[in-house]
C-alpha positions, 0 to 999 in steps of 0.5 A: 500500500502506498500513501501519498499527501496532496497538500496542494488540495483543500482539504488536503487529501491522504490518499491511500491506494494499493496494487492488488484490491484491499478493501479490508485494509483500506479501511483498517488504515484510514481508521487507524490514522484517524484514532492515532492522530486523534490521540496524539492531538488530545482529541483534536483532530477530526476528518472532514470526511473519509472516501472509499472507492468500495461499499464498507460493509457497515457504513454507519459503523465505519462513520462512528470509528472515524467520527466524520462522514464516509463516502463510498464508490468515490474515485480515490480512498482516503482521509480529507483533512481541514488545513486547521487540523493539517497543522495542529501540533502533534504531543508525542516527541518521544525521544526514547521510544526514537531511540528504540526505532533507530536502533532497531534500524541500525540492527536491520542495517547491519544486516544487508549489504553494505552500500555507499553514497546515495544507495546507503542513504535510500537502504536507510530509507526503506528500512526506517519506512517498511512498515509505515507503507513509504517505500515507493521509488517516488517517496525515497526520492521526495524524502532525499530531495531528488526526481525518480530519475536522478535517483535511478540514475544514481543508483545505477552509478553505484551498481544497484537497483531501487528493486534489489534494495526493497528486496533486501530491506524486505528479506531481513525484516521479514526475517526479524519479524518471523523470527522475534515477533508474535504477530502472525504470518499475515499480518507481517505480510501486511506490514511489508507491503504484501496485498497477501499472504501468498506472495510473501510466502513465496518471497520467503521460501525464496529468500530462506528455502523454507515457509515462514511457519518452518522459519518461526518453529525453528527459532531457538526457545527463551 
């Protein structure tokens, strides 16, 4: 899934779309957006209205989680945002929990290939935002202040490819969260991209000769 913020519209618009058709997490994201912003402002922060490109199954139930209007069969998903509350301060800069983020990246980087430069700098990227949904090619590039195509250019100068380095950034983080983490083998599909659980299986057993379920009963007892 990706989400991109039009920031130029008012009001500004959270669109929320994916590959493969995934109506359940669609929803599932746009109310935990409103829920988690709504308690990092104290109760502040409140949608204009939440759009869904399919018919939730409980329209009037779906409007109480996310406390605005809900529009279905709408041209995008997402969640519209007043400027006002776009802006309101959020009350958590945690430094700590900051720390347990960057050193759980560190880990995670230690891991994968070394790369220099520009490659280093994206790997980083893709590791920090996996789970967050922000690793398209387009999100890296705003996020190191380049176009798409000088990042594909200087990438291919170092010798590597946006591809190859989601890939490895997926690959060791699936083994992490396989290995370290109760949740189960589709929500950390999820959480790395997949629409699925059968693509990420067959990544997987790609990656390590083996399903993720072997993978996690092979895991040392504590």
């Amino acid at each position: 899934m990706t989400i991109t913020v039009h920031e130029d519209d008012d009001p500004i618009r959270v669109e929320m779309a994916s590959m493969a058709p995934m109506p359940f997490a669609i929803e599932y994201v746009a109310g935990l957006l409103v829920r988690h912003f709504g308690t990092e402002t104290s109760g502040r922060f409140a949608p204009v209205a939440v759009a869904l490109r399919h018919v939730p199954d409980d329209i009037v139930a779906f409007e109480r989680i996310v406390g605005c209007p809900v529009a279905p069969t709408a041209s995008w998903s997402g969640v519209s945002v007043s400027r006002d509350v776009w802006r309101l301060p959020l009350r958590r800069g945690d430094p700590v929990l900051r720390g347990v983020l960057e050193a759980q990246a560190d880990s995670l980087l230690a891991r994968l290939p070394p790369c220099a430069g520009v490659a280093r700098d994206a790997q980083r990227l893709l590791v920090e935002r996996l789970a967050g949904g922000e690793v398209g090619m387009r999100d890296v590039a705003r996020a190191l202040a380049m176009s798409v195509r000088t990042l594909q250019r200087r990438l291919a100068a170092e010798g590597v490819s946006f591809q190859r380095l989601l890939e490895e950034a997926r690959k060791e983080s699936a083994a992490r969260h396989v290995s370290e983490s109760r949740l189960s083998i589709g929500e950390i599909a999820f959480l790395l991209g997949y629409s699925e659980p059968a693509p990420f299986h067959r990544a997987f057993k790609r990656w390590y000769g083996m399903t993720p379920d072997r993978f996690r009963q092979r895991r040392p007892s504590r």
